[in-house]
C-alpha positions as CSV (number, residue, x, y, z in Angstrom):
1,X,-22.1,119.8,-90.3
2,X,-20.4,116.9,-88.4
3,X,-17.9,116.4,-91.1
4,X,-17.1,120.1,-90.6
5,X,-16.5,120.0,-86.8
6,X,-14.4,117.2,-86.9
7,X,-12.1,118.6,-90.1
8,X,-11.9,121.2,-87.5
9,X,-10.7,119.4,-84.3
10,X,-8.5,117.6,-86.6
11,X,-7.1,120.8,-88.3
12,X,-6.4,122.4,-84.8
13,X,-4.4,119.2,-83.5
14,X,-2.4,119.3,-86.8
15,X,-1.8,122.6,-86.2
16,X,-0.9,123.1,-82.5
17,X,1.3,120.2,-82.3
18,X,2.9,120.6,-85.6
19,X,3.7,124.0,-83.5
20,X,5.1,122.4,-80.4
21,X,6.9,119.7,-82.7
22,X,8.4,122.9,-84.6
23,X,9.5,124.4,-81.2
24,X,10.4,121.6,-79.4
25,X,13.1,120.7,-82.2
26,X,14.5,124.0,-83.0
27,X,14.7,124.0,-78.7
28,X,16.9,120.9,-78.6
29,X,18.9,121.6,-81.4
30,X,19.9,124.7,-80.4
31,X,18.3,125.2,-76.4
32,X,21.8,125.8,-75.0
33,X,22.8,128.4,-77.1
34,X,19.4,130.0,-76.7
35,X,19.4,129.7,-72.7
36,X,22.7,131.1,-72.6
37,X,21.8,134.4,-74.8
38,X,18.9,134.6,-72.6
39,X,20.7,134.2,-69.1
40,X,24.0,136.3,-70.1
41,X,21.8,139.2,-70.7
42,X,23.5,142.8,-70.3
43,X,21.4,145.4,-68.5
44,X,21.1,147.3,-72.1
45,X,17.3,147.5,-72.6
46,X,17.9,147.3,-76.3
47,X,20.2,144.3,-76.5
48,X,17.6,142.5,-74.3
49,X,14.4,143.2,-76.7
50,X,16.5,142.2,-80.0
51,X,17.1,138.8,-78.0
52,X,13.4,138.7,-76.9
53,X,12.7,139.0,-81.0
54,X,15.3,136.9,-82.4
55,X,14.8,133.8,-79.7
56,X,11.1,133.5,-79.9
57,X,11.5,134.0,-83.9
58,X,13.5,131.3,-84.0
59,X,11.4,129.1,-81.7
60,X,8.3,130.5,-82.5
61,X,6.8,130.6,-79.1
62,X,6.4,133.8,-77.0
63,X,5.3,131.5,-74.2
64,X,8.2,129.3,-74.2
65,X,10.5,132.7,-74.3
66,X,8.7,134.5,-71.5
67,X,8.6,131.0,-69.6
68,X,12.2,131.1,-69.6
69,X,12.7,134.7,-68.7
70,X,10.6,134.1,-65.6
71,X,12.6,130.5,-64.6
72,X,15.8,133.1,-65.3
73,X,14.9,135.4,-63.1
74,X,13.7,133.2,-60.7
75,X,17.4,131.4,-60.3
76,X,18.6,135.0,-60.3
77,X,20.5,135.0,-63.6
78,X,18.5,137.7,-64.9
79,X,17.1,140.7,-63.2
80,X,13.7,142.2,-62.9
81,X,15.2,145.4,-65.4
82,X,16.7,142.9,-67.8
83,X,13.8,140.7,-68.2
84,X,11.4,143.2,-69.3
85,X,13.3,144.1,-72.3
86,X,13.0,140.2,-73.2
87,X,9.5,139.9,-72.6
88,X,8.5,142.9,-74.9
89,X,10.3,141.4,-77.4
90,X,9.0,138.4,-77.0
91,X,6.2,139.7,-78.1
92,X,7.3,141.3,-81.3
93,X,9.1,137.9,-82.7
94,X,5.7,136.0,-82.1
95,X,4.2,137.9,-84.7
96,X,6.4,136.1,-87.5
97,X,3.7,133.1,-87.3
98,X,0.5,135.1,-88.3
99,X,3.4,136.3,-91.3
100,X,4.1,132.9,-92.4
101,X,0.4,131.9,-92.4
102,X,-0.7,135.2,-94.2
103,X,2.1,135.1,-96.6
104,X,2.5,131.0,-97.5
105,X,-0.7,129.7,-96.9
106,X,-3.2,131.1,-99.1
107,X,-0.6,131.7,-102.0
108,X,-0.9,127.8,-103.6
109,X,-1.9,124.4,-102.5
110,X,-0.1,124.2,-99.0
111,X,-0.7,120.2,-98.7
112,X,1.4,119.8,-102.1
113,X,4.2,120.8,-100.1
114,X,3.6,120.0,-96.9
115,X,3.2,116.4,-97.0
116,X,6.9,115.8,-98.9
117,X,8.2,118.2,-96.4
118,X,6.7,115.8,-93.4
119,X,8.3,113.2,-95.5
120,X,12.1,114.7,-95.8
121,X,11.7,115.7,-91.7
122,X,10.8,112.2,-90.4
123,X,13.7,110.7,-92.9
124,X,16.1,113.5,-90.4
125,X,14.6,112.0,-87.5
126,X,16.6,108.5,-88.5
127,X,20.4,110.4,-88.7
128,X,22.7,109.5,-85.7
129,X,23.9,112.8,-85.3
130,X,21.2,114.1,-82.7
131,X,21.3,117.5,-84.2
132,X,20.0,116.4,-87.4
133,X,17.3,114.4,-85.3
134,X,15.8,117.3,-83.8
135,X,16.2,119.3,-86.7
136,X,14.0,116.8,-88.4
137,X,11.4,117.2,-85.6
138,X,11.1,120.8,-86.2
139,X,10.9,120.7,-90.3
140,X,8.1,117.9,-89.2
141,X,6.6,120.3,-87.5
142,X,6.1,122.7,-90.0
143,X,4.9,120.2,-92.2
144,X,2.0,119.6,-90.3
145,X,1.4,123.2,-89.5
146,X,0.9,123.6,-93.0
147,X,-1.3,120.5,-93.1
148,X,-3.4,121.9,-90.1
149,X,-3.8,125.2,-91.9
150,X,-5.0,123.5,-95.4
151,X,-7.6,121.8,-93.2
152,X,-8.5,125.2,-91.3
153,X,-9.0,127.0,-94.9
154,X,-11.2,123.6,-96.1
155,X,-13.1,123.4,-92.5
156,X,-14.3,127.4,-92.6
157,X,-14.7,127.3,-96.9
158,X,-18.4,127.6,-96.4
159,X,-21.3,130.2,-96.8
160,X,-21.1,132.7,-93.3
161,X,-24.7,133.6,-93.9
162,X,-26.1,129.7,-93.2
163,X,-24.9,130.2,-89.3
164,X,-27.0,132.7,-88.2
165,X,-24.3,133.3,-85.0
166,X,-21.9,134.2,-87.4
167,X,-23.5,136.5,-89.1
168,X,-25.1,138.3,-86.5
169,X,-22.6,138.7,-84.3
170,X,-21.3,141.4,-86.7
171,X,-24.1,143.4,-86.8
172,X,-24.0,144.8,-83.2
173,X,-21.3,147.3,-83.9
174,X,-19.0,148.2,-81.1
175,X,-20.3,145.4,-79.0
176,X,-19.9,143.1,-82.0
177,X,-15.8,144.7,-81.3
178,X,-16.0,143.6,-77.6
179,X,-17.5,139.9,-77.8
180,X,-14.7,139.1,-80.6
181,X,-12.5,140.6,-78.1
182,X,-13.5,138.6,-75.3
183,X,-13.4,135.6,-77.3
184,X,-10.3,135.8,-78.6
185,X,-8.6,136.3,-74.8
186,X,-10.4,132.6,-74.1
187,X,-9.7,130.8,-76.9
188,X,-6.2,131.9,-76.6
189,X,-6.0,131.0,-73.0
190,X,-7.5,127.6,-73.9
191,X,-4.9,126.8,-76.4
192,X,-1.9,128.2,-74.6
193,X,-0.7,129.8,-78.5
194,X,-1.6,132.8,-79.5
195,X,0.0,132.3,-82.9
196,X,-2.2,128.9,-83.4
197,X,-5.5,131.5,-82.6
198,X,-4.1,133.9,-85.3
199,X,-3.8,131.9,-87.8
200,X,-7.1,130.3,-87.4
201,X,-8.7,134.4,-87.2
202,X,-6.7,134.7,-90.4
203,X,-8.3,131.9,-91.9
204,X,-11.3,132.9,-91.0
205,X,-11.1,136.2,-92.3
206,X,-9.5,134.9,-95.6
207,X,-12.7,132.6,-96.5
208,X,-15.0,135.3,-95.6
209,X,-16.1,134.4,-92.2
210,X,-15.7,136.8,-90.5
211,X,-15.5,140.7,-91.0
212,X,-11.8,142.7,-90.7
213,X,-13.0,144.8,-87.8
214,X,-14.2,141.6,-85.8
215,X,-10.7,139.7,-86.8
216,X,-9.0,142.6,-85.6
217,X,-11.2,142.6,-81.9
218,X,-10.3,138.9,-81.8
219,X,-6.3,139.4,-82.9
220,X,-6.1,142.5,-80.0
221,X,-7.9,139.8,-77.6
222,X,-5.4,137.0,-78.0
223,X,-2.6,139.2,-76.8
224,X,-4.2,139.0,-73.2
225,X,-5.1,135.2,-73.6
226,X,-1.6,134.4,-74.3
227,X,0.0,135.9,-70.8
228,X,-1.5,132.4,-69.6
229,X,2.0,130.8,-69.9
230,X,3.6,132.7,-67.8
231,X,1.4,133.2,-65.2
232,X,1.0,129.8,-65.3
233,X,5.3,129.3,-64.7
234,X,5.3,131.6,-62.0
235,X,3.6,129.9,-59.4
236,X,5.9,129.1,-56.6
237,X,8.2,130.9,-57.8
238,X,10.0,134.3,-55.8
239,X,8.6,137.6,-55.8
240,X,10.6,139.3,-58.5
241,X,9.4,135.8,-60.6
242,X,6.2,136.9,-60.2
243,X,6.5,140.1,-61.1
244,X,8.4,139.5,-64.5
245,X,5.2,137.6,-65.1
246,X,3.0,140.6,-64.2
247,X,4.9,143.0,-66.2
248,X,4.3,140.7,-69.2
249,X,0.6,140.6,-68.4
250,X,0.6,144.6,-67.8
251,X,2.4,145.2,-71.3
252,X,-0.6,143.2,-72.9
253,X,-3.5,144.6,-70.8
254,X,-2.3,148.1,-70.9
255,X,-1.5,148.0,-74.8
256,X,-4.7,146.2,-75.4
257,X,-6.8,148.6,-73.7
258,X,-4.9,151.5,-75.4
259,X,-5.1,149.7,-79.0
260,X,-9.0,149.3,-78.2
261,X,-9.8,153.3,-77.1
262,X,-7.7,154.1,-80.5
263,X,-9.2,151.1,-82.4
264,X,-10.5,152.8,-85.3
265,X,-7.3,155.4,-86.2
266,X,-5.1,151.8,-85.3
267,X,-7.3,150.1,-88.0
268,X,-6.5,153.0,-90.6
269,X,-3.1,153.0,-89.8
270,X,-2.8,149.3,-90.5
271,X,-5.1,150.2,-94.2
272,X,-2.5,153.1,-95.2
273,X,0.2,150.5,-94.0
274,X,-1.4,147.6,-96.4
275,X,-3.1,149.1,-99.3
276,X,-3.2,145.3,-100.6
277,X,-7.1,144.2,-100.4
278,X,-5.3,140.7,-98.8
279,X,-7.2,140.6,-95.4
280,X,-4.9,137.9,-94.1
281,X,-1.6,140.3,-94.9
282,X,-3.5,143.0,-93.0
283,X,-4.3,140.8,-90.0
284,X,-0.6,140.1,-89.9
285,X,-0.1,144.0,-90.3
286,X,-2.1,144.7,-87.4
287,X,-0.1,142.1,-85.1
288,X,3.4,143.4,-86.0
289,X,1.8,147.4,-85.9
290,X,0.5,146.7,-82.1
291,X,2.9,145.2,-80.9
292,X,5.9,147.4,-81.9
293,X,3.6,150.2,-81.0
294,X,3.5,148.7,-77.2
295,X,7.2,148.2,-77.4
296,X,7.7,151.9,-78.2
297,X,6.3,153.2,-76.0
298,X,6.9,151.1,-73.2
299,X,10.3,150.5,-73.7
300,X,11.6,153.6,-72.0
301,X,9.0,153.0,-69.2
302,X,10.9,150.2,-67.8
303,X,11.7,151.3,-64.3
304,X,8.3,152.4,-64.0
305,X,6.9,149.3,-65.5
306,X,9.0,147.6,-62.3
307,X,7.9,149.4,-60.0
308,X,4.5,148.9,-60.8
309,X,4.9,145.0,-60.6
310,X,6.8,145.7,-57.2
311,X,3.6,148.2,-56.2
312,X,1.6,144.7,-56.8
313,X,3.5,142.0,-56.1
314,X,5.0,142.9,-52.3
315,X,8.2,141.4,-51.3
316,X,8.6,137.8,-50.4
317,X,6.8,137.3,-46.2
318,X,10.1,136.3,-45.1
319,X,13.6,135.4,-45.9
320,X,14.2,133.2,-43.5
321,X,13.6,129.1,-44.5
322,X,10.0,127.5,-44.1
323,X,9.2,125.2,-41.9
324,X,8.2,122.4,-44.8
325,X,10.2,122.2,-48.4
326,X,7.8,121.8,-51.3
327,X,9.1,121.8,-54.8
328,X,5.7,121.3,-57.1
329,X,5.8,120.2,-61.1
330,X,3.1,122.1,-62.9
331,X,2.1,120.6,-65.9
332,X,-1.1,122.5,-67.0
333,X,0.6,124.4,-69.8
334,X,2.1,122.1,-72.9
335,X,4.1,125.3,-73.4
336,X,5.6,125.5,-70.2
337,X,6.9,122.1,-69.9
338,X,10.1,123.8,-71.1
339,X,12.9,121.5,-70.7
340,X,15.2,124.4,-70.4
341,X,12.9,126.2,-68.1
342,X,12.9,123.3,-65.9
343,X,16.7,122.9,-65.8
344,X,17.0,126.1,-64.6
345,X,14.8,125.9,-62.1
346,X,16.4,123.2,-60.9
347,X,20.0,124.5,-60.8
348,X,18.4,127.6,-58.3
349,X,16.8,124.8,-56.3
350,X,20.3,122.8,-55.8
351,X,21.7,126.2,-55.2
352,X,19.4,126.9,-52.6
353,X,20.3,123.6,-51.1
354,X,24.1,124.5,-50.9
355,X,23.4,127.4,-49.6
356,X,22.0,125.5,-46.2
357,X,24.6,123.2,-46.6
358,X,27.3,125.5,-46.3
359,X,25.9,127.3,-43.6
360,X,25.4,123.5,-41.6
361,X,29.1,123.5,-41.9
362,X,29.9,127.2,-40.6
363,X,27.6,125.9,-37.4
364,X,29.6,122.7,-36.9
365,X,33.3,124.9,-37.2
366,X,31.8,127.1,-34.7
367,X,31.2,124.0,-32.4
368,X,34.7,122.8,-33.1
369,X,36.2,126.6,-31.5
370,X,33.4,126.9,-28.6
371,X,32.5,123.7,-27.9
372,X,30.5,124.3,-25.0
373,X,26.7,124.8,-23.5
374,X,26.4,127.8,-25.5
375,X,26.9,125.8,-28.7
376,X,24.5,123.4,-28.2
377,X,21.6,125.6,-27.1
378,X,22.1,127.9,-30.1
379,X,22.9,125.3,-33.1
380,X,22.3,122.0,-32.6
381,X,18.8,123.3,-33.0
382,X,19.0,124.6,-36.2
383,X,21.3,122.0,-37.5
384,X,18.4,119.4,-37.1
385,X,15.8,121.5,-38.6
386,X,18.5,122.1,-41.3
387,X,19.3,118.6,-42.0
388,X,15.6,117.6,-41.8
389,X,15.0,120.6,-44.4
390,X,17.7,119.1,-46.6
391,X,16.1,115.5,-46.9
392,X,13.2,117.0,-48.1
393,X,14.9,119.1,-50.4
394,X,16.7,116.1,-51.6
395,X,13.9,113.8,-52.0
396,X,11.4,116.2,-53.8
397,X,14.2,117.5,-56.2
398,X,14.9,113.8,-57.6
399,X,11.5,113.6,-57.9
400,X,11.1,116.8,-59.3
401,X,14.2,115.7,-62.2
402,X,12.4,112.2,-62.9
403,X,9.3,113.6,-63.3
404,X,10.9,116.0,-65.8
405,X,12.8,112.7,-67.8
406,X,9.5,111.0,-68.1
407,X,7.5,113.5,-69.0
408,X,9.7,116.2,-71.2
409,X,11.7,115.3,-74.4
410,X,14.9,116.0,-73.3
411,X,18.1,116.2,-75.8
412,X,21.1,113.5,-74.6
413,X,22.7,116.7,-72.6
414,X,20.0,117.8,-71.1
415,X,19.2,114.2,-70.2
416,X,23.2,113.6,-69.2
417,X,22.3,117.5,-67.0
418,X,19.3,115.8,-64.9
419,X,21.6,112.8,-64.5
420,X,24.5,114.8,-62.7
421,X,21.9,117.1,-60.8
422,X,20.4,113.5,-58.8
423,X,24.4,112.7,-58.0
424,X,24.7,116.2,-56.8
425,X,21.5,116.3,-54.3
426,X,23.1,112.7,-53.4
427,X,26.2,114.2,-52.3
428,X,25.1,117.9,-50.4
429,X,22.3,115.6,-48.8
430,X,25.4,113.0,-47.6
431,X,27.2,115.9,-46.4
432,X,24.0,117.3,-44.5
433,X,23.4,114.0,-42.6
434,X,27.3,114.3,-41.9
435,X,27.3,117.6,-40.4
436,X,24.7,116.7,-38.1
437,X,27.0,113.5,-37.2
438,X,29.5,115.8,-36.4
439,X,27.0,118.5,-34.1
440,X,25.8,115.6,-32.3
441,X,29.3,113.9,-31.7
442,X,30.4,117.4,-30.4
443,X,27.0,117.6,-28.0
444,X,28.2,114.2,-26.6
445,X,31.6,115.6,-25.9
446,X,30.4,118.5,-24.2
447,X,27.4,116.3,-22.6
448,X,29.9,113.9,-21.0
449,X,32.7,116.1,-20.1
450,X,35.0,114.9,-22.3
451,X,38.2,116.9,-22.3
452,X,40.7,117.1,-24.4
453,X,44.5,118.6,-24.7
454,X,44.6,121.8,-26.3
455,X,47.1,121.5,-28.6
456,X,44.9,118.7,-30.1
457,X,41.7,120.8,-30.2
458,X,43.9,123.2,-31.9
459,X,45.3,120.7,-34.4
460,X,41.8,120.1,-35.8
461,X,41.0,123.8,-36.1
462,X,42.9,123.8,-39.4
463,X,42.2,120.7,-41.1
464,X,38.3,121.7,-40.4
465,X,39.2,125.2,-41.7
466,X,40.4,123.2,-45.1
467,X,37.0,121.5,-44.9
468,X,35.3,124.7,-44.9
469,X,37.2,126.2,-48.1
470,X,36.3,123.0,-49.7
471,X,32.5,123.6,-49.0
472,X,32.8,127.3,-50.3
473,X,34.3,126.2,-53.4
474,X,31.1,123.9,-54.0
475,X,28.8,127.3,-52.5
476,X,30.9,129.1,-55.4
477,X,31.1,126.8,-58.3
478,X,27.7,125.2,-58.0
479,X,25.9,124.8,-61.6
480,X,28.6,125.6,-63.3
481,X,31.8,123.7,-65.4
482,X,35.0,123.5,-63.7
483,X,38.2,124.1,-66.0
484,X,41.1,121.7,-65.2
485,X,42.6,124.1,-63.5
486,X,39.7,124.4,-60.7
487,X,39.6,120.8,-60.7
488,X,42.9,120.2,-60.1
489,X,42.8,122.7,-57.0
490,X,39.8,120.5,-55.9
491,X,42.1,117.5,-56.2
492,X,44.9,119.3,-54.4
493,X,41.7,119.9,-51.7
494,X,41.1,116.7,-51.4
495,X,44.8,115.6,-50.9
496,X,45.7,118.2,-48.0
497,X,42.5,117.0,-46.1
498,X,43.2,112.8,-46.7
499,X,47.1,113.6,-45.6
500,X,45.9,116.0,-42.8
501,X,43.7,113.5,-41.6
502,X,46.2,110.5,-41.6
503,X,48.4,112.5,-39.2
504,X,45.7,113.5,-36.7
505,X,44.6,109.7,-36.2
506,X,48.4,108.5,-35.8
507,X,48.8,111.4,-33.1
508,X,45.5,110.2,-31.3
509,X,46.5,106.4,-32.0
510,X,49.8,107.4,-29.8
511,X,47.9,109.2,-27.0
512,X,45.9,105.9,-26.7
513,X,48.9,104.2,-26.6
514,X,50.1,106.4,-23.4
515,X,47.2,105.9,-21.7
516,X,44.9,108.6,-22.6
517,X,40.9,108.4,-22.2
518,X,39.3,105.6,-24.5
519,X,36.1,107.2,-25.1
520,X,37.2,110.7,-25.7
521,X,40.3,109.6,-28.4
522,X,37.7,107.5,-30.3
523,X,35.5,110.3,-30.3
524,X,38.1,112.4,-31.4
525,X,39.0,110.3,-34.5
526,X,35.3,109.7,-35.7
527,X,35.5,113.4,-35.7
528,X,38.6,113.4,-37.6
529,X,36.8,110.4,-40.1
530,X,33.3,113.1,-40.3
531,X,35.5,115.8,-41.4
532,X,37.7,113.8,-44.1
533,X,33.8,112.0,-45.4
534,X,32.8,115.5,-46.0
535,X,35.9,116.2,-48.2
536,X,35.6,113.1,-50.5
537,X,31.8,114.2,-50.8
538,X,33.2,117.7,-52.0
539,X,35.4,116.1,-54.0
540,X,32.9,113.9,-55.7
541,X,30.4,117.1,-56.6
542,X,33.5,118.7,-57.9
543,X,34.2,116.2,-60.2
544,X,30.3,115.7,-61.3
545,X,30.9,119.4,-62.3
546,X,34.1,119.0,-64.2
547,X,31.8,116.6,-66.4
548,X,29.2,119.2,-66.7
């Protein structure tokens, strides 16, 4: 009996992380290319389902595909409308697991294979070429799948009718259904995979263990057990976040419940479907039949599936900025330790941070044109909370990204990507603490009654004008690659404001010269210095993105 229970724990680890080793490699081999046919979505319904199938049935993970669909539409490159036609198919591609298991692993020694298949993936592992590497981690990965399911089918190859739970628990006839439905959402929820449940129901069922109506209880359960993950990767997130997460949970509920009122005409449809006597085919039957049954016929329900999610999840308190930033890692879910996932999350926090720091910068140029009472009562205010709100932002996001390199396994791009993000945070915090510089040395101005010729007031209006269409070209280009071309016009930036700047100190070096005010000249040209420190700040984000 103990020799049993521990084949079993050992099976399960073989086989869950033998599944995360699959989908982490086939992630960083090809994670870009899947994260940007995810985020480049169309608004077509249809395209976005046949890229929900064809990404999680190449990564073999529902959760890590709905994961990234919430993260998407969290940073706002995927809509509410888009991301439901992802997440129900999602949910059809997850169903090529329970395929694999049903079709490969019952059909000859799986072990005989396996372990030489281990063998070739860890030799991959040792090629320089980092696509190969990761491609070895994934064909590792399905080696020890396969070694976790030939323990599975050795751990439950005994007699059903010596454990009396067993065997009862199908003699109580619908509520025999119920308790194997029940069971199957925990499990599920436990293991974060409702693939790794399903093949261990198929298993199961294939030695005899359990009965093809109670498999079937336990298969329909998993499918609510598995909307852990992204319930799990919505927390903290915005409001439509959280409701891509809730339309995923309402898909499975609602088709659950539906598949459980029709269970016994959804069981004979799955019979006439499978007239093979193979229970493990017909447990794979039933997961494919459900799940493109749901799709059907919630597929042209979309707008009403939205606002349903927006009937339950109410619209975020307040737009406006809180008073304290908190950026938190969650790490409960193994499956939502996406790396890509956690990028993105990432680029819609540093976006969020440009966002204030572009708007510090309008306040300042207003200060420059009304610098006055009026200016200081209404900004400087806000600037401090601004700047304050900005330290934090900076402090927890580089937490936040080396958090992420110690913890996920990162490919050398995504590694390089975190890299240039703490540079980034570096730079838009800099230019924070400069803007405030800038508010304060203008309060002082107006404090002390500094005056100043107009024509030299108006002299700075454009060069902190050329400052400004520096900072919107960050606000714009943020997270993205610059071409040459928008580099070069960054460079060109740059130039006007350092030439610009050179001209308005030798102009204020000469007033000094005839005798104007000390204080107020030097004040002047440490505005001059704030403005061109700003610029070479710009400049050095725009060149982090060139590399990008």
């Amino acid at each position: 009996m103990i020799s049993g229970i521990l084949l079993l724990i050992g099976s399960l680890g073989f086989l869950l992380y033998g599944m995360k080793l699959m989908s982490d490699g086939v992630q960083k081999s090809a994670g870009s290319q899947l994260q940007n046919a995810l985020s480049f979505m169309t608004g077509n319904r249809i395209s976005g389902l046949l890229t929900g199938v064809i990404v999680t049935m190449i990564i073999q993970s529902s959760g890590a595909t709905t994961v990234m669909v919430v993260s998407f539409v969290n940073a706002g490159l995927l809509t509410l409308t888009q991301s439901a036609g992802v997440i129900y198919g999602a949910n059809i591609g997850t169903t090529v697991t329970a395929w694999i298991v049903s079709i490969f692993g019952f059909n000859f020694k799986i072990s005989a294979f396996a372990i030489p298949l281990f063998g070739f993936g860890y030799f991959l592992t040792f090629a320089k070429k980092s696509g190969l590497k990761n491609l070895g981690e994934a064909v590792m990965g399905f080696g020890l799948l396969f070694l976790g399911l030939s323990g599975l089918s050795d751990a439950f190859s005994f007699d059903a009718s010596k454990i009396p739970f067993i065997a009862q628990l199908q003699n109580y006839g619908i509520f025999s259904i119920i308790i194997g439905f029940f069971i199957g959402i925990v499990i599920t929820a436990l293991m974060h995979s409702s693939s790794a449940f399903s093949a261990i129901v198929i298993t199961m069922a294939y030695n005899g263990i359990i009965g093809w109506e109670i498999a079937a209880s336990m298969t329909l359960g998993s499918n609510i057990g598995s909307t852990i993950d992204a319930i799990l990767a919505s927390i903290g997130t915005n409001a439509d976040a959280k409701r891509a997460a809730v339309i995923h949970v309402l898909f499975n509920v609602i088709g659950t419940i539906l598949a459980l009122v029709f269970f016994t005409p959804l069981l004979n449809l799955v019979e006439f479907l499978t007239p093979t006597d193979n229970i493990a085919i017909r447990i794979s039957m039933l997961h494919t039949v459900f799940k493109t049954l749901c799709t059907i016929i919630f597929i042209p329900c979309v707008k009403q599936m939205v606002i349903l999610s927006k009937l339950i999840i109410k619209d975020d308190a307040s737009k406006e900025k809180p008073k304290n930033y908190v950026l938190e890692y969650q790490s409960s879910s193994t499956l939502s330790e996406n790396p890509a996932a956690r990028i993105v999350r990432l680029e819609k926090e540093i976006r969020d941070m440009t966002d204030v720091v572009s708007d510090m910068f309008d306040s300042i140029q207003i200060g420059f044109m009304r610098r006055n009472e009026q200016f200081i009562t209404s900004y400087i205010p806000k600037l401090a909370f601004q700047e304050d709100y900005c330290d934090q932002m900076h402090e927890q996001i580089v937490n936040y990204i080396l958090t992420c390199e110690k913890h996920l396994s990162l490919t050398e791009k995504q590694h390089e990507s975190l890299t240039n993000m703490v540079q980034v945070v570096d730079d838009l915090e800099s230019i924070t603490d400069i803007c405030y510089s800038c508010a304060k040395l203008l309060q002082k101005s107006v404090e002390k009654k500094m005056t100043f010729p107009e024509e030299d007031m108006e002299a700075l209006i454009p060069y902190v004008e050329l400052g400004r269409q520096f900072m919107q070209f960050i606000h714009i280009n943020i997270n993205t690659h610059l071409s040459e071309e928008k580099l070069s016009f960054a460079n060109e930036l740059e130039n006007y404001i350092d030439s610009f700047r050179k001209d308005l100190k030798k102009k204020a070096r000469k007033r000094l010269e005839n005798g104007a005010n000390v204080k107020a000249e030097l004040l002047y040209i440490d505005l001059v210095k704030q403005i061109e420190k700003i610029g070479d700040h710009a400049f050095s984000v725009s060149g982090i993105l060139a590399r990008t």
